[in-house]
C-alpha positions in Angstrom: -202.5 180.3 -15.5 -204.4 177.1 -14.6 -206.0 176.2 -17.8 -209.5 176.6 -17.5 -210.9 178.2 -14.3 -213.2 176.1 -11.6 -217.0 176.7 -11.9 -218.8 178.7 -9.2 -220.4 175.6 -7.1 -223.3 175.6 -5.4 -223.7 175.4 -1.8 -224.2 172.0 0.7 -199.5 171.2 -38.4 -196.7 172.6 -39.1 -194.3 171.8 -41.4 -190.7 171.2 -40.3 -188.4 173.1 -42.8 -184.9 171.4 -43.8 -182.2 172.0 -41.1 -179.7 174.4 -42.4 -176.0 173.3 -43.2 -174.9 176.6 -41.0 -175.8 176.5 -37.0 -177.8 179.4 -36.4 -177.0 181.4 -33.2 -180.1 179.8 -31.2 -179.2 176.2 -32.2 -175.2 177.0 -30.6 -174.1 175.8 -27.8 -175.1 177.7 -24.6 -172.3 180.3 -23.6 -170.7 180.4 -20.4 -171.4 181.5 -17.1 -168.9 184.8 -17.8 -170.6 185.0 -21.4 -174.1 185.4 -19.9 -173.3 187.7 -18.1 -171.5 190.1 -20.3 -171.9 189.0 -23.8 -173.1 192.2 -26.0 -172.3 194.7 -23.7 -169.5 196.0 -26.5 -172.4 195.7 -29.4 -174.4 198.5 -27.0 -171.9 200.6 -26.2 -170.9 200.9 -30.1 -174.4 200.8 -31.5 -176.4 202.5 -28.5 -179.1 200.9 -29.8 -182.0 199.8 -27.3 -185.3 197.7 -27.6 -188.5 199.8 -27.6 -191.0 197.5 -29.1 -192.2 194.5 -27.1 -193.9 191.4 -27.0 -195.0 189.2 -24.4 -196.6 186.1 -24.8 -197.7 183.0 -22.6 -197.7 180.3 -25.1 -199.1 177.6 -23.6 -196.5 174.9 -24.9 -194.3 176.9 -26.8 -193.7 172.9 -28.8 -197.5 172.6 -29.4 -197.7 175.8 -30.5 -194.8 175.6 -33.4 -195.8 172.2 -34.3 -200.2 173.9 -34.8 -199.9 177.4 -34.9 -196.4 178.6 -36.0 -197.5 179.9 -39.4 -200.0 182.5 -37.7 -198.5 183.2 -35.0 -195.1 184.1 -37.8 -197.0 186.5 -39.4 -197.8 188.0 -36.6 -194.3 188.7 -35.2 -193.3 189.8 -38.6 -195.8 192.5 -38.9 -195.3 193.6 -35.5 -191.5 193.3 -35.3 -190.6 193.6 -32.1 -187.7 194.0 -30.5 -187.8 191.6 -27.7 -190.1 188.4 -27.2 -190.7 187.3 -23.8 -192.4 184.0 -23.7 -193.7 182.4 -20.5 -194.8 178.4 -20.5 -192.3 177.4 -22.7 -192.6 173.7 -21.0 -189.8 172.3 -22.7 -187.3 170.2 -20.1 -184.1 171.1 -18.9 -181.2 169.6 -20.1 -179.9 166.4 -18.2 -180.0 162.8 -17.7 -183.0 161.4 -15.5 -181.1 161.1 -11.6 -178.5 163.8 -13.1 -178.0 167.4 -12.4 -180.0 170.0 -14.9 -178.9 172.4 -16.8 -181.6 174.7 -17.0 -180.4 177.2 -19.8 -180.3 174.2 -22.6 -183.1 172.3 -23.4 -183.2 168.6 -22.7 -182.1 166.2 -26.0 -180.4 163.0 -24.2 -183.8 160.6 -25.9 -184.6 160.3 -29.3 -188.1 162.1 -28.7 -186.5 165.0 -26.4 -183.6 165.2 -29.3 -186.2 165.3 -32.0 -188.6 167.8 -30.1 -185.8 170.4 -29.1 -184.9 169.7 -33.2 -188.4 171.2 -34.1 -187.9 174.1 -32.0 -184.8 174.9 -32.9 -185.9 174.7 -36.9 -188.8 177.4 -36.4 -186.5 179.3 -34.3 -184.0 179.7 -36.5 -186.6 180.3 -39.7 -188.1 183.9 -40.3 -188.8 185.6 -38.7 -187.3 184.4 -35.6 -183.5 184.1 -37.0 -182.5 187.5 -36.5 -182.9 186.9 -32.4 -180.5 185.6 -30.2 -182.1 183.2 -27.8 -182.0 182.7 -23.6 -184.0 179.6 -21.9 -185.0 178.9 -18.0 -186.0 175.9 -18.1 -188.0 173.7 -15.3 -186.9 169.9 -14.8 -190.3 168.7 -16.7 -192.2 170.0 -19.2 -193.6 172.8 -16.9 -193.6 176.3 -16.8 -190.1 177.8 -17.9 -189.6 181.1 -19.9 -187.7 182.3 -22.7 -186.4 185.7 -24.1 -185.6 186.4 -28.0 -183.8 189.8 -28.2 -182.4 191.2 -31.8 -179.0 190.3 -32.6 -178.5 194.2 -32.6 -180.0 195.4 -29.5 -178.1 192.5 -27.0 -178.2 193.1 -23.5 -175.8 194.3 -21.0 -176.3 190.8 -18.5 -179.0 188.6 -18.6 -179.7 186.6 -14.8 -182.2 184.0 -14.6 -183.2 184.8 -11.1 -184.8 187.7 -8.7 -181.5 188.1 -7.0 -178.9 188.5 -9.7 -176.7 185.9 -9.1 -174.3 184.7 -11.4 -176.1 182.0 -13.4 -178.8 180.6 -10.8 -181.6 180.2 -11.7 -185.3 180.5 -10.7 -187.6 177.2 -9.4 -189.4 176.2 -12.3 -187.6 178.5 -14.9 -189.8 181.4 -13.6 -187.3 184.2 -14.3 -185.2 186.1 -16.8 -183.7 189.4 -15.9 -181.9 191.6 -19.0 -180.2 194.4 -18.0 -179.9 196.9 -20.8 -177.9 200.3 -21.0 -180.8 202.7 -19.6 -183.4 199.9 -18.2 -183.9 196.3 -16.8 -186.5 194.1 -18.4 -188.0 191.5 -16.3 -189.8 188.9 -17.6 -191.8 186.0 -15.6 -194.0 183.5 -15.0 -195.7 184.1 -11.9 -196.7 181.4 -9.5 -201.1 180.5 -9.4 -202.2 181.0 -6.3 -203.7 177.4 -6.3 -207.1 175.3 -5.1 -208.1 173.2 -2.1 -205.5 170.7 -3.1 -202.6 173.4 -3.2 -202.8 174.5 -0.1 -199.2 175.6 -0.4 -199.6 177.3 -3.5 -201.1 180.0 -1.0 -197.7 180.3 0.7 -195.8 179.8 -2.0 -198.2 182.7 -3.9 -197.2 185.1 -1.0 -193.6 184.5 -0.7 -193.3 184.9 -4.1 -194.9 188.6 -4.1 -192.8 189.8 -1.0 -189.7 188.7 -3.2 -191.1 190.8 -6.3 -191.8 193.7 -3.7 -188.7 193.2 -2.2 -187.0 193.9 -6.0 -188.5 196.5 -7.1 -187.9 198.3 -3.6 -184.1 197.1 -4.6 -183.4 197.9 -8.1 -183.1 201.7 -8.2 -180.3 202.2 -10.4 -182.5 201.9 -13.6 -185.9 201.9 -14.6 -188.0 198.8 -14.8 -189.7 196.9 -17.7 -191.5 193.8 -16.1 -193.6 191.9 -18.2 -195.1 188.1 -18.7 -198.5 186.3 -17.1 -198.7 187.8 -13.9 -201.6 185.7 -12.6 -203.6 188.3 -11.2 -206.2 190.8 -12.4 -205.9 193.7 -10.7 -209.4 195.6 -10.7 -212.7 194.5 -11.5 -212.4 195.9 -15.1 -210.0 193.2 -15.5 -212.0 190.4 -15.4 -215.2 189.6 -17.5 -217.4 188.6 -14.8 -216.1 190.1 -11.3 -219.1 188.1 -9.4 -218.6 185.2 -10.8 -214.7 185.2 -10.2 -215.3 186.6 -6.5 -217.2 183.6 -5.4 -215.8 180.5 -7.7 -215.0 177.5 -5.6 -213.8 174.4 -5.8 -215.8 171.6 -4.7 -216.9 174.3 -2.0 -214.4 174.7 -0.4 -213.7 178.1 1.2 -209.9 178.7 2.6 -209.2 179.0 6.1 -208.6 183.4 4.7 -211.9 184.9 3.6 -209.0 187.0 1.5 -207.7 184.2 -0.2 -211.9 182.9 -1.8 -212.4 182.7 -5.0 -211.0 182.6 -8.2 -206.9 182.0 -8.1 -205.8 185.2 -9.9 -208.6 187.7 -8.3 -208.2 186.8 -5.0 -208.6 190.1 -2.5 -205.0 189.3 -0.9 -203.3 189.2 -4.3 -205.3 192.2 -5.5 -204.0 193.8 -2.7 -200.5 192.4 -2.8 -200.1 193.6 -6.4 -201.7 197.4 -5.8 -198.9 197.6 -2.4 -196.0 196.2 -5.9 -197.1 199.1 -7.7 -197.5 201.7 -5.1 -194.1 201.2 -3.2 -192.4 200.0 -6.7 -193.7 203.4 -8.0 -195.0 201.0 -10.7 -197.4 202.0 -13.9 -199.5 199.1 -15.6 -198.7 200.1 -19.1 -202.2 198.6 -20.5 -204.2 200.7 -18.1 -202.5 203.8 -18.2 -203.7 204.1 -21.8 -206.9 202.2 -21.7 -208.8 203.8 -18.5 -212.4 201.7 -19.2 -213.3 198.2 -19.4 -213.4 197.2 -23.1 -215.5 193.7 -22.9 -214.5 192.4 -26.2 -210.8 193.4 -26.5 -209.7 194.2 -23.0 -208.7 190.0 -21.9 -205.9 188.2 -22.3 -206.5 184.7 -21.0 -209.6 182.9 -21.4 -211.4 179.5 -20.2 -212.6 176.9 -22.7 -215.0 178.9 -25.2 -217.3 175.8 -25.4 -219.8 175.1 -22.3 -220.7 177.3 -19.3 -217.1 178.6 -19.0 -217.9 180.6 -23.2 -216.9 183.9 -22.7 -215.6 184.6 -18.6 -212.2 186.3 -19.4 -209.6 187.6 -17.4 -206.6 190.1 -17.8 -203.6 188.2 -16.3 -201.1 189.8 -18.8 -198.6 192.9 -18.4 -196.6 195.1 -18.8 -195.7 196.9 -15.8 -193.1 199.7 -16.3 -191.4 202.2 -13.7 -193.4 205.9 -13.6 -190.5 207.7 -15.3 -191.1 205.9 -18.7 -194.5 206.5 -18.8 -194.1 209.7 -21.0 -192.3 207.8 -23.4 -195.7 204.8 -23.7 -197.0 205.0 -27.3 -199.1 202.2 -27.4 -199.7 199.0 -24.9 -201.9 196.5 -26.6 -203.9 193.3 -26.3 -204.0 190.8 -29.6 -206.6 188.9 -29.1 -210.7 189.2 -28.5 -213.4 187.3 -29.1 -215.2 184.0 -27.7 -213.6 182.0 -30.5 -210.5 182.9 -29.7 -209.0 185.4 -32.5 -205.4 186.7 -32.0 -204.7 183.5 -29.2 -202.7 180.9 -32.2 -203.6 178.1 -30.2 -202.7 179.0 -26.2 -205.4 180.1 -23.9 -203.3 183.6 -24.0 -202.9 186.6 -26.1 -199.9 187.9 -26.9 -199.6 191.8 -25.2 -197.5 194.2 -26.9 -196.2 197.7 -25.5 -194.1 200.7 -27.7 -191.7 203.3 -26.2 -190.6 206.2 -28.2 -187.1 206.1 -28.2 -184.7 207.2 -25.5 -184.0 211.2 -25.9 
């Protein structure tokens, strides 16, 4: 999400622990194309052991957030314990000289300061609670968007893709994507493109191709149940948002686009309102949140918010999900949002909440 929203306008430190003397499975070299692909697939045949606790979490500079934030947000994961992490707005670079090609699954450390920033990652990575996950990264050239996916070293996936069309190792423009198919399910997480201002004009097009290749997905992948979480950039109802007037008719500079569909605030537009109700409708699609939580809760009920100091205190908007396909939605035991308040509580230092859901295990 853009980081703080446009105003209506009028008319005319962490510490870095010691490296360890053993290389931990998320500071190892990346593993092949065929290892992607297949690695753990023996590991969940034997064990038949599946994630059903999740966490998904935009961290606004995953970096910033381990270098301010680390110890809280720690203690959060570890009395939570989930399964898998998804993380969206990593904004670490891919790996790869400047003018070379990248290597989006391995972060960039050809510089002393990329070297020694991929170094602090890989520390609080491999520190509790985080060590007992193996790690997968799409990366974007710069330090922009990307995504990540910790999963237990128990519950490993079947294949993990890094793209909507699940091919070999591609991945997704700007390290939107990561696909992990597991025995009974496929989770999905992403970072979803913002629909943009006046001066991204083509964020409009790019918005809309980017929701017929989601529809066309979910229309595709019928062979398992789906599990797609991550910021979604888009509140769905009017529930979902704060202050539905005030989002309706936000402008930039006032300038109104050329589709009365696309005014106001990116993220509750009507067309991607409308987009996202025809991804859950066809998809036969449940948000997880709202299937449990049927009323607006005004304090609780957000997971991104603008800067809590100055006119934007307090406008809020629910951008974050967990979407899941209608035949798991007798097994939802809880889908919850971390983090309320105009100060912030629950956010460790990014302008999102982290958004769990729980599944009763598979019968």
């Amino acid at each position: 999400m853009k980081r703080f929203f446009k105003p209506i306008e009028k008319d005319g430190s962490f510490k870095k622990p010691n490296l360890s003397s053993s290389s931990s499975p998320s500071q190892s070299p990346s593993p092949s194309k065929k290892e992607e692909e297949t690695d753990g697939s023996e590991k969940a045949a034997a064990e038949e052991v599946e994630p059903s606790k999740f966490l998904t979490w935009n961290a606004n500079s995953l970096l910033l957030r381990v270098k301010n934030n680390w110890p809280e947000f720690s203690s959060f994961v570890r009395s939570l314990d989930p399964d898998v992490i998804a993380i969206q707005e990593v904004r670490m670079p891919a790996a790869g000289s400047k003018g070379a090609p990248k290597n989006p699954g391995e972060i960039k450390d050809d510089t002393n300061l990329s070297r020694g920033e991929k170094q602090t990652l890989m520390r609080a990575l491999s520190s509790p609670p985080f060590e007992g996950y193996r790690v997968w990264w799409s990366l974007s050239d710069t330090k922009y968007g990307g995504t990540a996916l910790l999963v237990k070293k128990h519950m490993q996936p079947l294949k993990v893709y890094f793209n909507l069309d699940r091919k070999a190792s591609k991945h997704e423009a700007d390290g939107r994507v990561i696909l992990a198919e597991f025995d009974s399910f496929y989770l999905l997480n992403t970072y979803v493109p913002n629909n943009g201002w006046k001066e991204e004009e083509n964020s409009f097009i790019r918005r809309r191709k980017w929701d017929k290749r989601i529809l066309e997905f979910v229309l595709q992948l019928s062979d398992k149940p789906l599990i797609w979480c991550g910021d979604l950039n888009v509140s769905h109802q009017e529930i979902d948002v704060s202050h539905p007037d005030f989002f309706s008719n936000a402008k930039l500079n006032g300038y109104i686009p050329p589709n009365k569909e696309d005014c106001g605030q990116p993220g509750f537009t009507l067309a991607e309102r409308q987009r996202f109700t025809t991804i859950l409708s066809r998809g036969k699609l449940i948000d997880a949140y709202r299937f449990l939580h049927k009323e607006q809760d005004k304090e609780s009920g957000f997971s991104w918010s603008g800067n809590p100091i100055g006119k934007h205190r307090g406008k809020k908007m629910r951008i974050d999900y967990f979407i899941i396909s209608e035949q798991l939605k007798d097994r939802i035991v809880s889908c919850d949002i971390h983090g309320h308040g105009i100060e912030l509580k629950g956010f460790y230092g990014s302008d999102h909440c982290p958004v769990s859901l729980v599944l009763s295990p598979k019968t």
